[in-house]
PyMOL commands that place a pseudoatom at each C-alpha (Angstrom):
pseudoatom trace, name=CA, resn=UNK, resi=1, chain=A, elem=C, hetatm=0, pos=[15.731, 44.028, -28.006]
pseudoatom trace, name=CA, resn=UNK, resi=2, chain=A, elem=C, hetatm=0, pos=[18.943, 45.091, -28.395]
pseudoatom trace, name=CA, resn=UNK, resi=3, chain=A, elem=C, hetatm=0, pos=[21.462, 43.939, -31.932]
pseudoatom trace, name=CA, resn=UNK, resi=4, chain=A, elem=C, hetatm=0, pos=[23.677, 42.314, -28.642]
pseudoatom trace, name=CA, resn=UNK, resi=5, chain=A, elem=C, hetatm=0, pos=[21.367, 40.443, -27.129]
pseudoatom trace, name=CA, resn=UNK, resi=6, chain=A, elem=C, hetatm=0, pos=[20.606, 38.692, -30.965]
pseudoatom trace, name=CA, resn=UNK, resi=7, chain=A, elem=C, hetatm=0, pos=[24.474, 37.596, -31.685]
pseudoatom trace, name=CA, resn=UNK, resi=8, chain=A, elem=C, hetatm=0, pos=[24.695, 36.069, -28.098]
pseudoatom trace, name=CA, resn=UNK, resi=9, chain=A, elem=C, hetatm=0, pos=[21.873, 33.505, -29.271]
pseudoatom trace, name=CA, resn=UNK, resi=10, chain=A, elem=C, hetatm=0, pos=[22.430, 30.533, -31.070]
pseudoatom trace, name=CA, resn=UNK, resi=11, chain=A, elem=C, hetatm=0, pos=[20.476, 29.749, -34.294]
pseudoatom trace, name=CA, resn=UNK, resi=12, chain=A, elem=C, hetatm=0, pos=[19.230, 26.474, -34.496]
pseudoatom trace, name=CA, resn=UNK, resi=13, chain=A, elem=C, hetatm=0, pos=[16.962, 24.809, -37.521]
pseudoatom trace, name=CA, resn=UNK, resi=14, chain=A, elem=C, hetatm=0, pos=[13.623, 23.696, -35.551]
pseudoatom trace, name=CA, resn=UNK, resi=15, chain=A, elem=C, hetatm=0, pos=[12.971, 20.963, -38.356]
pseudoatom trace, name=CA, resn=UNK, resi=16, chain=A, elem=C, hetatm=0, pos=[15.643, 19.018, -37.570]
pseudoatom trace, name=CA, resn=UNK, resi=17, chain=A, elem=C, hetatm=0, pos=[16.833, 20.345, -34.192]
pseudoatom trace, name=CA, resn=UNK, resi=18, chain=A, elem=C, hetatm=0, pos=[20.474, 21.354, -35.110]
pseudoatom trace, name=CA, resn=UNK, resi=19, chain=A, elem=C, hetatm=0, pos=[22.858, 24.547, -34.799]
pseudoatom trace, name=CA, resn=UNK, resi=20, chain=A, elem=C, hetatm=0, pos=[22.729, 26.847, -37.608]
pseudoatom trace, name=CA, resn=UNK, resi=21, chain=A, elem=C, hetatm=0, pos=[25.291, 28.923, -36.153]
pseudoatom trace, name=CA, resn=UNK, resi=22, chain=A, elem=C, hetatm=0, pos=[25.126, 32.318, -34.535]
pseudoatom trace, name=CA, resn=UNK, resi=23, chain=A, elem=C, hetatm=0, pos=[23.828, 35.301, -35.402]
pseudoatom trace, name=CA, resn=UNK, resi=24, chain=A, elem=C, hetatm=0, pos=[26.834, 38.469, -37.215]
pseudoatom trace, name=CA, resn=UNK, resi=25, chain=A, elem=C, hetatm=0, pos=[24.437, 41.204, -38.562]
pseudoatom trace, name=CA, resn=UNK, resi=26, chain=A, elem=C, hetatm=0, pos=[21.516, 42.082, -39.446]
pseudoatom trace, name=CA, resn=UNK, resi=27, chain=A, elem=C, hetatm=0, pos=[19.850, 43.482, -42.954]
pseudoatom trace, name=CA, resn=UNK, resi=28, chain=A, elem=C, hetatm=0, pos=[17.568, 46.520, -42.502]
pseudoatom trace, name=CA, resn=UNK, resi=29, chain=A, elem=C, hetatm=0, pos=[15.110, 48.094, -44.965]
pseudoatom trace, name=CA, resn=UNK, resi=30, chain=A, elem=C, hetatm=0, pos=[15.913, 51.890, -44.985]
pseudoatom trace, name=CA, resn=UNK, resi=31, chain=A, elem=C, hetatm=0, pos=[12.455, 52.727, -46.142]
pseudoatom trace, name=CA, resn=UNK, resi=32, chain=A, elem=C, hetatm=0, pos=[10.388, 50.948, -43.359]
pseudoatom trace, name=CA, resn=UNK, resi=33, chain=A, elem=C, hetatm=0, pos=[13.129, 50.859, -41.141]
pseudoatom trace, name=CA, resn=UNK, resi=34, chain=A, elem=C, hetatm=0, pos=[12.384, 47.147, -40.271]
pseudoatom trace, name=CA, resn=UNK, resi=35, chain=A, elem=C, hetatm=0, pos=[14.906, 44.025, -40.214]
pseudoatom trace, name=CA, resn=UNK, resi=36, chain=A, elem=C, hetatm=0, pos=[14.511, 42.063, -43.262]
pseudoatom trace, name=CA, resn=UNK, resi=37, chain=A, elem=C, hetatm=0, pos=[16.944, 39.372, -42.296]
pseudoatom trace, name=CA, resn=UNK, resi=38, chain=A, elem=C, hetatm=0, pos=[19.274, 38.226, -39.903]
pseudoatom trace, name=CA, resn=UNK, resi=39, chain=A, elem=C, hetatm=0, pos=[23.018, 37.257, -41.304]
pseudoatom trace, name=CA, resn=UNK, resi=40, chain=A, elem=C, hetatm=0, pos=[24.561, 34.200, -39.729]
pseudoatom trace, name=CA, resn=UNK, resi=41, chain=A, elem=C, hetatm=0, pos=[27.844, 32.644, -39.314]
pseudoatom trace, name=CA, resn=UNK, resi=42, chain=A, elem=C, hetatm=0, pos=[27.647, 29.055, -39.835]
pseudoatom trace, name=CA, resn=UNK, resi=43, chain=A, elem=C, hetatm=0, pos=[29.496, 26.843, -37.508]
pseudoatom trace, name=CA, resn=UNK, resi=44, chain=A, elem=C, hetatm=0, pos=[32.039, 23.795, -38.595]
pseudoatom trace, name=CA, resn=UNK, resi=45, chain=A, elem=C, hetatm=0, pos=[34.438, 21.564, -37.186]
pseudoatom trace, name=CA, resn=UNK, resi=46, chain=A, elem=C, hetatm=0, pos=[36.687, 22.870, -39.695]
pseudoatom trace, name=CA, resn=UNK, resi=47, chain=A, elem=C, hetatm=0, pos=[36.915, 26.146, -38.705]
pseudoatom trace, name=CA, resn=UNK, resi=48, chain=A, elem=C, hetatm=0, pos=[40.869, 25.884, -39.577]
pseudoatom trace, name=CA, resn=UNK, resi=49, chain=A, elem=C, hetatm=0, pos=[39.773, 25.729, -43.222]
pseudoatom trace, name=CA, resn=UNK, resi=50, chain=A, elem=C, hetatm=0, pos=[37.816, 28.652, -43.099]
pseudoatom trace, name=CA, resn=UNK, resi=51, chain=A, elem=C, hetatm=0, pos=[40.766, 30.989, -42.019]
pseudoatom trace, name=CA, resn=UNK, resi=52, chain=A, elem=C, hetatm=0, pos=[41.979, 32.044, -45.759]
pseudoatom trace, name=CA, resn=UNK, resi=53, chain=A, elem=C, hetatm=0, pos=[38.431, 32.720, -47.192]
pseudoatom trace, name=CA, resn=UNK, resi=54, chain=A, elem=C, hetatm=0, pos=[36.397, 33.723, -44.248]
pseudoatom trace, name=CA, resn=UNK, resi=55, chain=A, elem=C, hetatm=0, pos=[33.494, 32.041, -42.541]
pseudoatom trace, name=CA, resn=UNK, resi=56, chain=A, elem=C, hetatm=0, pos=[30.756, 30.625, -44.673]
pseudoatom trace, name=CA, resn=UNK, resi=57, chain=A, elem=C, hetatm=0, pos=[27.708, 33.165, -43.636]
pseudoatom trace, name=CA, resn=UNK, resi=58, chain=A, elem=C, hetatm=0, pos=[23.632, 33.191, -44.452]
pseudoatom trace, name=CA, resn=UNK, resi=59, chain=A, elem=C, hetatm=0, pos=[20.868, 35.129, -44.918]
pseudoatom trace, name=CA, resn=UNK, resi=60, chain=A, elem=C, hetatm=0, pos=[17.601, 33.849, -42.785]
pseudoatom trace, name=CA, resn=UNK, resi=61, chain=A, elem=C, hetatm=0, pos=[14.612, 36.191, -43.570]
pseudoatom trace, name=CA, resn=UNK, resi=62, chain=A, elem=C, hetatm=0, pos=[12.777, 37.124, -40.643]
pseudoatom trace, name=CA, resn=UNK, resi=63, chain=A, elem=C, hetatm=0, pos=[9.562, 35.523, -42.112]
pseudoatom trace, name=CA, resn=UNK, resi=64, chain=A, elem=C, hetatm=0, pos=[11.188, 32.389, -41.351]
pseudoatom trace, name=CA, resn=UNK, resi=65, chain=A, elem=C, hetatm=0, pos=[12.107, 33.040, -37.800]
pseudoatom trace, name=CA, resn=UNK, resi=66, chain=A, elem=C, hetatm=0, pos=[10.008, 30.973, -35.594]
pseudoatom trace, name=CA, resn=UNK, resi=67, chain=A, elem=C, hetatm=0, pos=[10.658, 32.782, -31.970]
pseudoatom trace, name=CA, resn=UNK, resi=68, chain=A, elem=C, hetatm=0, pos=[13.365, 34.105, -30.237]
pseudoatom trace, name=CA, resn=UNK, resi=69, chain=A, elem=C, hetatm=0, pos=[14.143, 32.553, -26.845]
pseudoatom trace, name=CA, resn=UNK, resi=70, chain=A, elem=C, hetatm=0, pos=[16.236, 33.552, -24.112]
pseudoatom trace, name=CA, resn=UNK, resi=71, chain=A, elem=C, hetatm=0, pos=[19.141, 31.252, -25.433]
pseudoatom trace, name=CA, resn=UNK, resi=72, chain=A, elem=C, hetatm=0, pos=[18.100, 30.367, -28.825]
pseudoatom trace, name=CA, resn=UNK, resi=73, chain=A, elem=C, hetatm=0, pos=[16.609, 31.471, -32.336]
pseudoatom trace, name=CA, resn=UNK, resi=74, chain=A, elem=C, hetatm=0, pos=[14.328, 29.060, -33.759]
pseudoatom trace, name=CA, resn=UNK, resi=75, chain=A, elem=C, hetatm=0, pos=[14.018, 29.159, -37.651]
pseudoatom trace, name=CA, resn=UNK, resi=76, chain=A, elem=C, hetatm=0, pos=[12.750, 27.132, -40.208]
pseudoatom trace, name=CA, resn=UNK, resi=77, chain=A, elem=C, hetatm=0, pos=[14.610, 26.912, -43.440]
pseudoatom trace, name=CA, resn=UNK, resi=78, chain=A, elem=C, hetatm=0, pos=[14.409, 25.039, -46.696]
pseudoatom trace, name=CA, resn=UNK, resi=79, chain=A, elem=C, hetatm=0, pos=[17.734, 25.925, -47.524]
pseudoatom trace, name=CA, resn=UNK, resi=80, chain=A, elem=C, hetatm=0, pos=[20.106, 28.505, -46.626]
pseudoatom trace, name=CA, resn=UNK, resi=81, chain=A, elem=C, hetatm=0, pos=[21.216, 31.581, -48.939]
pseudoatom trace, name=CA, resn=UNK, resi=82, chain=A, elem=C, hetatm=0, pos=[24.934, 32.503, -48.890]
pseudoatom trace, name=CA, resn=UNK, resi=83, chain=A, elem=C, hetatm=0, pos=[25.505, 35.806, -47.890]
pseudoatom trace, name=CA, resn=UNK, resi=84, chain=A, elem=C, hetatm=0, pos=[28.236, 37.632, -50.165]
pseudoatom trace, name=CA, resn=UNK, resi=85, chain=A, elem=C, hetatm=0, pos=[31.248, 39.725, -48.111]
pseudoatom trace, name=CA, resn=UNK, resi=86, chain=A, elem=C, hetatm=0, pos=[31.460, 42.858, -48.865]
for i in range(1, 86): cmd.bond("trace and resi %d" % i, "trace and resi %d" % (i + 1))
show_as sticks, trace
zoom trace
C-alpha cells in the first residue's frame, strides 16, 4: 500500500465511532524499516482558529490500528499524543 492511498482515508476512533481526522505522515523506524506510527491531523469546526499555530496533529501507534478499509482507518485509542512540528 502506497503512503497516498493512507492520507486519502479517514481515521475514525472504533470505540466511539467518530472522526479522528486524516492521516499527514507517517513515523518509520530506520533500523527495521517498519512504520511505527501514523501522524494525524485532527479535524475541527474551528479550523479558522487553527490558521496562526497550525493544525493540532497526533501520533496513533500502529499497535493500535484496528484495520485499514477501503475508506477508513479504524483505531482504538485511550487518548491521543500530540505530535510536536518540527
Amino acid at each position: 500500500m502506497r503512503f497516498l492511498t493512507l492520507q486519502s482515508k479517514d481515521v475514525i476512533d472504533a470505540s466511539t465511532g467518530c472522526k479522528i481526522g486524516y492521516v499527514v505522515d507517517i513515523e518509520i523506524d530506520p533500523l527495521c524499516q517498519c512504520i511505527q506510527a501514523i501522524i494525524v491531523e485532527r479535524t475541527s469546526a474551528f479550523k479558522f482558529i487553527c490558521f496562526f499555530k497550525g493544525p493540532p496533529c497526533i501520533i496513533i501507534p500502529i499497535q493500535q490500528i484496528l484495520t485499514i478499509g477501503e475508506d477508513v482507518i479504524l483505531v482504538h485509542v485511550d487518548c491521543y499524543q500530540q505530535a510536536t512540528k518540527h
